[in-house]
One Martini backbone bead per residue (centre of mass of N, CA, C, O) as a GRO file, in nm:
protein
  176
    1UNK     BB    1   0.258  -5.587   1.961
    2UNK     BB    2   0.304  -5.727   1.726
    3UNK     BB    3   0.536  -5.706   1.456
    4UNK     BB    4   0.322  -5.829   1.192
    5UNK     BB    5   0.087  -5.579   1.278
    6UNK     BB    6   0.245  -5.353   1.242
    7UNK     BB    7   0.325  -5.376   0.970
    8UNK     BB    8   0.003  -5.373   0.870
    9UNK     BB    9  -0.116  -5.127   0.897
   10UNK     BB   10  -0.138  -4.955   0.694
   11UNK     BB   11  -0.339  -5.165   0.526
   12UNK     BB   12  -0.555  -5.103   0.706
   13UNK     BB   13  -0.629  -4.816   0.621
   14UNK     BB   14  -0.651  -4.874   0.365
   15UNK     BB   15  -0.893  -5.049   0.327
   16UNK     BB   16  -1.087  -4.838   0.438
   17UNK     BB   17  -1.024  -4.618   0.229
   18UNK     BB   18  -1.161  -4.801  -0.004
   19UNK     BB   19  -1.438  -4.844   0.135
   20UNK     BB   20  -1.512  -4.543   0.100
   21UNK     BB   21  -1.474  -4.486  -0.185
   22UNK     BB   22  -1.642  -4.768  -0.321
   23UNK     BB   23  -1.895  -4.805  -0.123
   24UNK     BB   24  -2.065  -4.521  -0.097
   25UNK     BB   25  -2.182  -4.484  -0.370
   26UNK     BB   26  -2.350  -4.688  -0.418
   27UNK     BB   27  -2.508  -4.678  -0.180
   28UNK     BB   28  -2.592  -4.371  -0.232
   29UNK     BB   29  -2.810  -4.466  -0.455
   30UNK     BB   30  -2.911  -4.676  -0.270
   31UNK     BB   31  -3.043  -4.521   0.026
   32UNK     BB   32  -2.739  -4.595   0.203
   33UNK     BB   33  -2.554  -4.395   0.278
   34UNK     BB   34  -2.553  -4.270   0.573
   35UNK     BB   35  -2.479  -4.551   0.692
   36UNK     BB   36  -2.202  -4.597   0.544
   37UNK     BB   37  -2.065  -4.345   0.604
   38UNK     BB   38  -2.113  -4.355   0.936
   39UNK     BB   39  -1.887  -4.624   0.893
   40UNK     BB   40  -1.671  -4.544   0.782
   41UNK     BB   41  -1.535  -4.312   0.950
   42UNK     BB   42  -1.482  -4.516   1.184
   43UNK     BB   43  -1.278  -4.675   1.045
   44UNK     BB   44  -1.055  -4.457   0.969
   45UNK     BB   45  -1.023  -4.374   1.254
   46UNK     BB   46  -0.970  -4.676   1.391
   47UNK     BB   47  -0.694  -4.715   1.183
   48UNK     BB   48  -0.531  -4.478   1.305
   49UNK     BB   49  -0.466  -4.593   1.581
   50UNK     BB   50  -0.251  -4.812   1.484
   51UNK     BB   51  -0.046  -4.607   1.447
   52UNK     BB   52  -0.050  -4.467   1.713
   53UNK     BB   53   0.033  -4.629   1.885
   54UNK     BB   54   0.338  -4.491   2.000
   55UNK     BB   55   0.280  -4.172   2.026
   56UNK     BB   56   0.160  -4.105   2.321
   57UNK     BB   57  -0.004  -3.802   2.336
   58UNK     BB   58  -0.083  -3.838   2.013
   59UNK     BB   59  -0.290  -4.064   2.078
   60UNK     BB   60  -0.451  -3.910   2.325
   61UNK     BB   61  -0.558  -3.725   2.130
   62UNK     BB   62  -0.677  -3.886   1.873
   63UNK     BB   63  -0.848  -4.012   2.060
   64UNK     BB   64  -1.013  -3.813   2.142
   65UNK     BB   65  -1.102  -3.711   1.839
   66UNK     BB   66  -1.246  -3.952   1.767
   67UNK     BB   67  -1.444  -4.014   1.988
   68UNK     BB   68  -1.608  -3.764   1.903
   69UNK     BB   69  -1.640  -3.839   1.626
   70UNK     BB   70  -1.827  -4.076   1.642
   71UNK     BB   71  -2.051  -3.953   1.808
   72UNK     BB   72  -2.138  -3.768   1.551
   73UNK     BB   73  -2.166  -3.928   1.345
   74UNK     BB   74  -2.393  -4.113   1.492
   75UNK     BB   75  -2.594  -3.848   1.521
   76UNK     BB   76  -2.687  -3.821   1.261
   77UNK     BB   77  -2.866  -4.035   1.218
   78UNK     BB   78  -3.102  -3.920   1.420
   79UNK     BB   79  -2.997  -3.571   1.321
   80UNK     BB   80  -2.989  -3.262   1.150
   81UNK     BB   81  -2.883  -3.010   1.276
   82UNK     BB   82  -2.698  -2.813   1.178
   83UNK     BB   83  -2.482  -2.739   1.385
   84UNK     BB   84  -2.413  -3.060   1.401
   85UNK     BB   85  -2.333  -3.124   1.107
   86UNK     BB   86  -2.099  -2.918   1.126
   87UNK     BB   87  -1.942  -2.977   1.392
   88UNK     BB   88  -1.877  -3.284   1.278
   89UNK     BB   89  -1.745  -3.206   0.990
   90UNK     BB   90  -1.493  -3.064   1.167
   91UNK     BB   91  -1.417  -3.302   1.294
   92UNK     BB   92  -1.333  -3.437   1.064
   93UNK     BB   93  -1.134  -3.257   0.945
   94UNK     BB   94  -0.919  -3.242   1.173
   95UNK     BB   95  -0.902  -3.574   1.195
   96UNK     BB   96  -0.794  -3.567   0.890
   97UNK     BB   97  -0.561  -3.399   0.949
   98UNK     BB   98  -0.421  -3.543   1.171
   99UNK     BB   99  -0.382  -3.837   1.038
  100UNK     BB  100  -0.223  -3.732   0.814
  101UNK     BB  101  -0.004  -3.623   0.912
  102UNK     BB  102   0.090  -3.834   1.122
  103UNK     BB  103   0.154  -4.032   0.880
  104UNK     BB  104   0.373  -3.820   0.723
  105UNK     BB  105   0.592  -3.860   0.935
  106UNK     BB  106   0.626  -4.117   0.978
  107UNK     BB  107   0.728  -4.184   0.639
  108UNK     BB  108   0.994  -4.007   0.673
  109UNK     BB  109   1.105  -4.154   0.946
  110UNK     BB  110   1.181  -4.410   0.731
  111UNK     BB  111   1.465  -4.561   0.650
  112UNK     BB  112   1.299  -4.761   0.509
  113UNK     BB  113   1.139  -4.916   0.175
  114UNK     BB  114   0.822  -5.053   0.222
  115UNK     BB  115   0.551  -5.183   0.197
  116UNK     BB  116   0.440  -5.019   0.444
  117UNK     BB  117   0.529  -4.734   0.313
  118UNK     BB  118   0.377  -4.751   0.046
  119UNK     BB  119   0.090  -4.768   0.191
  120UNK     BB  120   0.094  -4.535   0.328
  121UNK     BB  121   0.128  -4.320   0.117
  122UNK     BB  122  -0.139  -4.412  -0.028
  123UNK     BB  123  -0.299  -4.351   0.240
  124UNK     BB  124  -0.252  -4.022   0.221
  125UNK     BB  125  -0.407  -3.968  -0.023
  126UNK     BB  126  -0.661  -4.052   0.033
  127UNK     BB  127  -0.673  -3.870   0.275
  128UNK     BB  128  -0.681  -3.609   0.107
  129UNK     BB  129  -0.950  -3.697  -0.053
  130UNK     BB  130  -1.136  -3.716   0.212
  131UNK     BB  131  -1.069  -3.445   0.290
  132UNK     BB  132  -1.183  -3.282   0.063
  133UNK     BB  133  -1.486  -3.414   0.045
  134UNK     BB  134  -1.537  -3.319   0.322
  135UNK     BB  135  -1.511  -2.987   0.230
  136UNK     BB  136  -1.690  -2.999   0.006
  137UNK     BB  137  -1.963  -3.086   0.195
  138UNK     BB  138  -1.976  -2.832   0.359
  139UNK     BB  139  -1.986  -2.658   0.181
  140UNK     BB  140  -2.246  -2.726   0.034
  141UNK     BB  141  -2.428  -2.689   0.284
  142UNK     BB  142  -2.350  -2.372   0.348
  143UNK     BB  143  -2.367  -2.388   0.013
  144UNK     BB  144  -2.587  -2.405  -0.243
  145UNK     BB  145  -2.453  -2.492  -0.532
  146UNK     BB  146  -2.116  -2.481  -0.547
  147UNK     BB  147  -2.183  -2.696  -0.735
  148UNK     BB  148  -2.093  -2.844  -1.046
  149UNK     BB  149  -2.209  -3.132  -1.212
  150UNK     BB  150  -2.184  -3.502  -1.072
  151UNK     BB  151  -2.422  -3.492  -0.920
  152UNK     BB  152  -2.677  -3.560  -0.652
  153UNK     BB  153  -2.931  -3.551  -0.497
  154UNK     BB  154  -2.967  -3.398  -0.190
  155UNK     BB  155  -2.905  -3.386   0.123
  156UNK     BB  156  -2.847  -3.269   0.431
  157UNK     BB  157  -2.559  -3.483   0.493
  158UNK     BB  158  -2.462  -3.503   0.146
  159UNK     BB  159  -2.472  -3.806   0.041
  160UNK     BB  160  -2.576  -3.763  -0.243
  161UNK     BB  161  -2.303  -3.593  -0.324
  162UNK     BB  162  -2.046  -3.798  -0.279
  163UNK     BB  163  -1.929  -3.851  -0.516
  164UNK     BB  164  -1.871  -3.602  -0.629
  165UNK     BB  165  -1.692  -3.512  -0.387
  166UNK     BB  166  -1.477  -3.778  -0.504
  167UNK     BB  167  -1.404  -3.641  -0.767
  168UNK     BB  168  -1.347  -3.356  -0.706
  169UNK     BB  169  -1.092  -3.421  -0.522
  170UNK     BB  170  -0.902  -3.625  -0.697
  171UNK     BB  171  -0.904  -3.435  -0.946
  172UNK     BB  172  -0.748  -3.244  -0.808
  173UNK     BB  173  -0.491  -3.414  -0.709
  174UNK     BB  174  -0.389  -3.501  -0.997
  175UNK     BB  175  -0.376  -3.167  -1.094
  176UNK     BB  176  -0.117  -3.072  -0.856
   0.00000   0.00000   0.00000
């Protein structure tokens, strides 16, 4: 990969959580929320594999792990059932938390403080909101209830009340 590229990976990843944090509650509200979430994780997800680009094995992991996810992430739009639902946001949970360690080692062994190792943090701090919130989704899938606040009628794999799950990620991690 070119030097250029490689430099602004980081901000390739924050681009994409800027779109599923700013892009999916709106749409969301309009009624395309679920084809909105189901193309934003796979933007999250094929963003991350640019940061792996060196990483020999985990590179490999990643890959295997975002590919489950992505056939999940498009399986719900066509099928809802339980199971279904359950074991894709499992898997997104996993690669979302793989994802984030990843990219939080790779800024750590950083030598010097560039602007895509700021960009890179800033991505760090987002995908543990995009993890809380898809974490918040699950849970309220599996208890109906669970959360009390700026919710929207939910539908069943949560996008109606995903605004509310990204308030309530980011409240939860400014207060930490």
């Amino acid at each position: 990969m070119s030097s250029s590229f490689q430099t602004g990976r980081y901000g390739v990843l924050l681009a994409a959580l800027f779109a599923m944090i700013l892009v999916v509650p709106p749409t969301s509200a309009a009624g395309r929320g679920a084809l909105a979430l189901t193309l934003a994780y796979p933007a999250i997800f094929l963003a991350s594999l640019l940061i792996a680009s060196d990483e020999g094995v985990r590179r490999r992991a990643l890959f295997g792990g975002v590919a489950l996810a992505l056939v999940g992430d498009f399986s719900l739009l066509f099928s809802d059932a339980p199971a279904l639902v359950i074991g894709v946001r499992l898997v997104d949970i996993v690669v979302l938390a793989a994802i984030t360690w990843l990219l939080l080692m790779r800024i750590l062994r950083e030598r010097s403080v560039s602007a895509d190792t700021i960009l890179g943090g800033m991505a760090v701090y987002l995908l543990l909101g995009v993890w809380f919130q898809t974490m918040y989704g699950l849970l309220e899938y599996l208890a109906p209830g669970s959360f009390a606040g700026p919710l929207h009628a939910s539908d069943v794999v949560g996008v109606g009340r995903y605004p509310g799950f990204v308030y309530y990620s980011f409240v939860t991690l400014t207060t930490l």
